[in-house]
N, C-alpha and C positions, 0 to 999 in steps of 0.2 A: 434549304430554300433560300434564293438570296430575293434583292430588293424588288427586281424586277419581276421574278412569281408574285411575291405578295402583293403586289398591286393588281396584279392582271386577276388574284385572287380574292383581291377585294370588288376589283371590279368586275366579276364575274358576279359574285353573291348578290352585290347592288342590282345588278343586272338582275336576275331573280326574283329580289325580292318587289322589284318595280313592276313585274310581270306578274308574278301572285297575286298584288294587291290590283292590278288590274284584270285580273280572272276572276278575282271575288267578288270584285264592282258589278263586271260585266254579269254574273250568275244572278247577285242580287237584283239588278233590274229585269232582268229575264223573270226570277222567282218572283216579282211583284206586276209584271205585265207595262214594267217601261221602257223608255226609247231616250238613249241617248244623242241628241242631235244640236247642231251649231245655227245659230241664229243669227241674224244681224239687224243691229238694232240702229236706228238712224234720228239724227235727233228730233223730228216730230213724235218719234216713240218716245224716246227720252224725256221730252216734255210731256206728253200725257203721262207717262207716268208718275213725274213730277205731281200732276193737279190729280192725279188720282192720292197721292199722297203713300202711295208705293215705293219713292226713291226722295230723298233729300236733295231739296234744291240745291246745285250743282258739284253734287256727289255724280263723279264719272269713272271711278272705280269700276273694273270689270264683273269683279265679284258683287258688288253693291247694284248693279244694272241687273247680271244675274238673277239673281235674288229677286230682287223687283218683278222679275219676268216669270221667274218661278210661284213666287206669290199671287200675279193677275191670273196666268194660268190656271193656280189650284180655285180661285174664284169663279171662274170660268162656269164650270158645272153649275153652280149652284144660282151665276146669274141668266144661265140658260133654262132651268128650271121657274124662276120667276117668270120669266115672259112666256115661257109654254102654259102657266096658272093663270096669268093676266091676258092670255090669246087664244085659247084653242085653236088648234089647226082646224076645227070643224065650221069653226065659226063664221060668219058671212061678215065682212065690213058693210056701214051705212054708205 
């Protein structure tokens, strides 16, 4: 084997193994019933999140935005469920 297989040998295996670990990603979210999707967040986002206290004042870090965005999300439910308590759909306004 000279120098030039084992590279194309190594970069073949790399190649693999960056594809495994994104088959196993992909199955996991399928196995849990989620959806991997690209967002854009724009700095009126980035400021509410800030006051929501979700991101650190001028933390602009992608992963740190991220995060932030994942976090309000999993809130989501749960602040959806307050106001369906505090509203009934059934309910008549004054």
């Amino acid at each position: 084997m000279n120098m030039g297989d084992a590279m194309t040998h190594s970069s073949t295996c790399d190649t693999r193994e960056l594809a495994r670990g994104r088959s196993e990603a992909y199955r996991e979210r399928r196995r849990h019933g989620r959806v991997l999707v690209t967002v854009e967040v724009g700095p009126y986002q980035v400021a509410a999140l800030e006051r929501l206290a979700l991101l650190d004042v001028g933390d602009r870090e992608k992963t740190s935005i991220a995060t932030a965005v994942t976090r309000f999300l999993e809130a989501a439910p749960h602040l959806s469920a307050m106001g369906d308590a505090l509203w009934p759909e059934g309910e008549e306004e004054d």
